[in-house]
N, C-alpha and C positions, 0 to 999 in steps of 0.2 A: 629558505625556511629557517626561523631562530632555533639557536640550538641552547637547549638550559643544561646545567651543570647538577651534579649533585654529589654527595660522596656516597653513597648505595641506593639500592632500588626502594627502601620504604623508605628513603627522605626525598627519593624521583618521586612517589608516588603522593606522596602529600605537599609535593609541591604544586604537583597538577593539579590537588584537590583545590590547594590555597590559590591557587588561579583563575579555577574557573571553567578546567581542560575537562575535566569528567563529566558525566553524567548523574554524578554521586556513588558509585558503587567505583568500585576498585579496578582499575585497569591495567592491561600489560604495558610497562615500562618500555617506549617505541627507543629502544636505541639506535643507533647508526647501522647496528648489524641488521639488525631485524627491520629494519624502514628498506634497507638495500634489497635485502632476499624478498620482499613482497615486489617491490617494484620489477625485479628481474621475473618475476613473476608476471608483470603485466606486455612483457615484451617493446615497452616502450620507454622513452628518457622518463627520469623521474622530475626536468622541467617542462613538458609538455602541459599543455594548460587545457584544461576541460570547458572552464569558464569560468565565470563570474558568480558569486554563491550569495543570494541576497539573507539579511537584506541589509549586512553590513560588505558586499560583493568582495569578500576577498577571491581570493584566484584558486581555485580547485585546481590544483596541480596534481600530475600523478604521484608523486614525493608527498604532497600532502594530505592526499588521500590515503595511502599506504601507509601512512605513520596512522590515521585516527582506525585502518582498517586492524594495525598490528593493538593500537590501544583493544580494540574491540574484543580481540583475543581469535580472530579470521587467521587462520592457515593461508600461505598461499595458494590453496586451491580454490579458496572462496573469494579470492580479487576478481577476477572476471566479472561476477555478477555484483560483484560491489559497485565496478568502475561503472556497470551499465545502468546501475540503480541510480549513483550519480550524476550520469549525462542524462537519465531520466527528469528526474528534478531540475535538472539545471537548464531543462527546456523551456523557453520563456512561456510557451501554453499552459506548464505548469503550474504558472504563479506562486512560484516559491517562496519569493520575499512578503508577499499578501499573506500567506499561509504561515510562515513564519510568524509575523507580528498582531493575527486576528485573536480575537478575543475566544474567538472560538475551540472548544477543544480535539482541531483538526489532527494528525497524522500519519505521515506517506505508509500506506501498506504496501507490501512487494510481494508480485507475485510472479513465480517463477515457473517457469516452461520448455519443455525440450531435454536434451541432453545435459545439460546444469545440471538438472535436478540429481544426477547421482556422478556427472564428474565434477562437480563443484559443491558436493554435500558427504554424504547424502542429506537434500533437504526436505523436509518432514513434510506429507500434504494429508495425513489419516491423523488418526485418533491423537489429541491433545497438539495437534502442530503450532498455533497458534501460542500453547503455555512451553512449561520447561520441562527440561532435559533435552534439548533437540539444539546439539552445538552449532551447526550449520544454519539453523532456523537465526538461533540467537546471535550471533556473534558478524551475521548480515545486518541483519537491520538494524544491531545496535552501532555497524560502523556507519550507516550513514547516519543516523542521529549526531554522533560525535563528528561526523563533518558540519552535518549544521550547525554543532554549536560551534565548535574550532576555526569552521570558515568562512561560514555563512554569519556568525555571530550570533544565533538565538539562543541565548539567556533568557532564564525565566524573569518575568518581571522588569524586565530592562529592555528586551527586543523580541521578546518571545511571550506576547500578551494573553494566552490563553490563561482562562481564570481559574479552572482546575486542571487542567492538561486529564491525561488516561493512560492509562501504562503501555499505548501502543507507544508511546514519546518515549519508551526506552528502545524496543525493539519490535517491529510491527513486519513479520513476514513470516512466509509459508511456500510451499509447490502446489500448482494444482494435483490433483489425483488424477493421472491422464488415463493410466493403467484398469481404472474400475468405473471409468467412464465413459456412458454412450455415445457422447457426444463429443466435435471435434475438437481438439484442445484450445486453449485461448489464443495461441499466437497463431496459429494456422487461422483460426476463424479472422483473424487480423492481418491477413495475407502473408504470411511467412512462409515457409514450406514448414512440413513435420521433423526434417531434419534439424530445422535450426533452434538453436535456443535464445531465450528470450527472457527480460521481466518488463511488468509490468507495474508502471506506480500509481496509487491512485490515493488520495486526499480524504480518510474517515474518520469518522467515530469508532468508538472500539464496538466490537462486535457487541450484536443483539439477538438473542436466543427466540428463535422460533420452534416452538413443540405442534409438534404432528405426529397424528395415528391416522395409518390409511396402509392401503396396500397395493401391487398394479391390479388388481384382481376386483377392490371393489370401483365401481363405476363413476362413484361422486367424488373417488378422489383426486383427480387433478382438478377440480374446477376448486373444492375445497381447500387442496392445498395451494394453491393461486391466489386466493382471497384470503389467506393463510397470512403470505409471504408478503402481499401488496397492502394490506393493511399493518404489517409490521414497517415498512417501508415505507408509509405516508403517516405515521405516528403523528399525531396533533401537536407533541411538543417538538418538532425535527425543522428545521431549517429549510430542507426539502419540500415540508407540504405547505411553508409560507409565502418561502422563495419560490417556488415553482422550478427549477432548476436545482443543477449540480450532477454529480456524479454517486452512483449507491452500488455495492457490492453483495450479490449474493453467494453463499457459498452451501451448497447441495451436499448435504451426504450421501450413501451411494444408497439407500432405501429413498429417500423423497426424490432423487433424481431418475430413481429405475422407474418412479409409479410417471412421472413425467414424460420419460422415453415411451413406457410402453404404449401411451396414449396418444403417441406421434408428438410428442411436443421436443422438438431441437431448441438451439439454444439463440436462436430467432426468435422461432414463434414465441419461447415462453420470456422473454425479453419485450416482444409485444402486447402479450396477454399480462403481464407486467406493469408496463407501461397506461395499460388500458384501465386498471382498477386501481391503481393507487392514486384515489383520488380523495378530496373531503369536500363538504359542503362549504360554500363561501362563508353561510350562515353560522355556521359552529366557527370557523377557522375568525370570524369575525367578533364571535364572542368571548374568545381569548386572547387574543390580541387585536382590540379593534383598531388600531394606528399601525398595521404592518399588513393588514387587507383593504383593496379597494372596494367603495363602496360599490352594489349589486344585487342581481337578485340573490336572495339568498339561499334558496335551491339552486343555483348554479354550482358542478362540479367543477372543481379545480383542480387540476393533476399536478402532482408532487414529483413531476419530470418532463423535461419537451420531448424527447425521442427515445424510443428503445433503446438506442447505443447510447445511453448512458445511463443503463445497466450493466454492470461487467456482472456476468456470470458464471461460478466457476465451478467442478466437482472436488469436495472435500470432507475433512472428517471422517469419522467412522460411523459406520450403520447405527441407527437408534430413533429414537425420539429428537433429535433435535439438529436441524439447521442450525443459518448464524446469516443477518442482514446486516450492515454497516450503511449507514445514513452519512449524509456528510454536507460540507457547509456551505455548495451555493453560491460561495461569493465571487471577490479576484475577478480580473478583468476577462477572463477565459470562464468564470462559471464555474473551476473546479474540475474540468478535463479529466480523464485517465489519458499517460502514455506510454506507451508500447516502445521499448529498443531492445534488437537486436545484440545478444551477447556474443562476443568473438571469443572462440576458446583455442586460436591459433593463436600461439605468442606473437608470431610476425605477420599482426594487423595494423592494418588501418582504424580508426575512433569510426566505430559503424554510427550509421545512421538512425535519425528518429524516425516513428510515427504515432500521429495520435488515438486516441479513440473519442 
């Protein structure tokens, strides 16, 4: 790993700027102390190699990780789920390097599951997790940002083609709410056990505000809020309801997912009931972009996803008026996949394993 010189930390810190290393906002100066105390942190060499980071493939080393995790301003208690967010990405299912250079304004959300959530945070899954004040929220997702750019090389405008990008391109994570939810958490429904912890990354848009009134008590609400949520999720302008594919995120506050639960709906069925209405007319979808729909009948419905499991759905927020849907772009030779890895919070591991969703 290059090592740069400077005579103190604000001509280190504008060095970086003049580089290219930041994100633009101001980062921790990664010295040799502070790159070492993360690494020893992750219980492994600091040149052990992750992978290839597209979509300039430099080498994601655990040393260089640890340094964009210390730029980020990550404790070492928050490496664990850094390293697992970046063998996330670095899963070729992912399409990293597509996702990197698409015009689209994609970015990896993390979500996080299990014991993580409070020995490697605590990380925020209620009221505002997704905005600031929540150090553990931000200082995750803004280290693997800063790997992409440092390793993977996505610069705006140069490798990184999204035309307005969205502020989850600084730092785009959260926990699910396991605690105030009916339903089994994400990485167990993903074959883990409940002991293990886990994040998961998936490829969105910034979140999209769904308002709902209803309650478990009145009887039209789960159907309402279903055509609620699936019509926010096939939106006419989304990628999703053109492409017919990709991956979408919901995320339930604990009032919309109680009126769900109490109606029997798990996080299957409403994944299917999901699945089933976010749909649009060939007819409309063809009169807004007639060159990106096949010709047809024009009453024919076209669903803005192939299969339930590519809903990730999770419980979050705080009680209120409002959910939050994330749409996403579809593309990459995978479609845009979510993937699920296994975080190891024993220093003396092995690089655990993937899987996808």
């Amino acid at each position: 790993m290059a090592v740069l010189t400077a005579t103190d930390e604000s001509a280190a810190l504008e060095l970086l700027h003049e580089l290219g290393c930041t994100d633009g906002l101001p980062v921790v100066i990664p010295t040799e102390a502070r790159v070492e105390r993360m690494v020893v942190a992750s219980g492994l060499p600091g040149d052990v190699s992750l992978g290839a980071m597209g979509p300039n493939l430099g080498d994601a080393t655990v040393e260089k990780v640890a340094a964009c995790a210390v730029m980020a301003g990550c404790l070492p208690d928050h490496f664990p789920v850094v390293l697992g967010a970046v063998q996330a990405a670095l899963d070729p299912r992912f399409d990293l390097t597509e996702l990197q250079a698409t015009t689209h304004c994609i970015a990896p959300l993390l979500i996080v599951n299990g014991p993580a959530r409070h020995s490697c945070g605590p990380i925020a899954s209620g009221f505002g997790a997704l905005g600031p004040g929540h150090r553990a929220n931000a200082a995750i997702g803004r280290a693997l940002r800063l790997c992409m750019i440092n390793i993977g090389g996505g610069r705006p405008g140069t490798s990184d083609m999204s035309l307005l990008g969205h502020p989850g391109k600084f730092t785009f994570c959260l926990a699910e709410d396991e605690d105030s939810s009916p339903w089994e958490p994400l990485h167990v429904a993903r074959g883990l056990a409940p002991e293990d912890s886990a994040v998961t990354i998936v490829g969105t848009e910034g979140p999209h505000s769904v308002i709902f009134v209803g309650d478990a008590d009145d009887p039209t609400a789960p159907e309402r809020l279903l055509q609620t949520l699936a019509l926010t999720l096939a939106n006419v302008g989304s990628n999703n309801a053109h492409f017919g594919k990709g991956t979408a995120v919901v995320v339930l506050n604990p009032d919309h997912i109680g009126v769900l639960a109490s109606a029997g709906f798990d996080r299957a069925k409403t994944a299917e009931a999901l699945c089933e209405r976010a749909v649009n007319r060939r007819g409309l979808l063809r009169s807004l972009n007639p060159t990106m729909v096949r010709d047809g009948d024009p009453d024919d419905l076209l669903k803005a996803f192939r299969r339930p499991e590519d809903l990730v759905l999770i419980a979050g927020g705080g009680s209120g008026l409002y959910s939050m849907v994330m749409p996403s772009w579809g593309a990459g030779p995978h479609a845009n996949p979510s993937v699920t890895v296994k975080v190891e919070l024993d220093q003396a591991c092995e690089i655990p394993g993937l899987a996808a969703g």
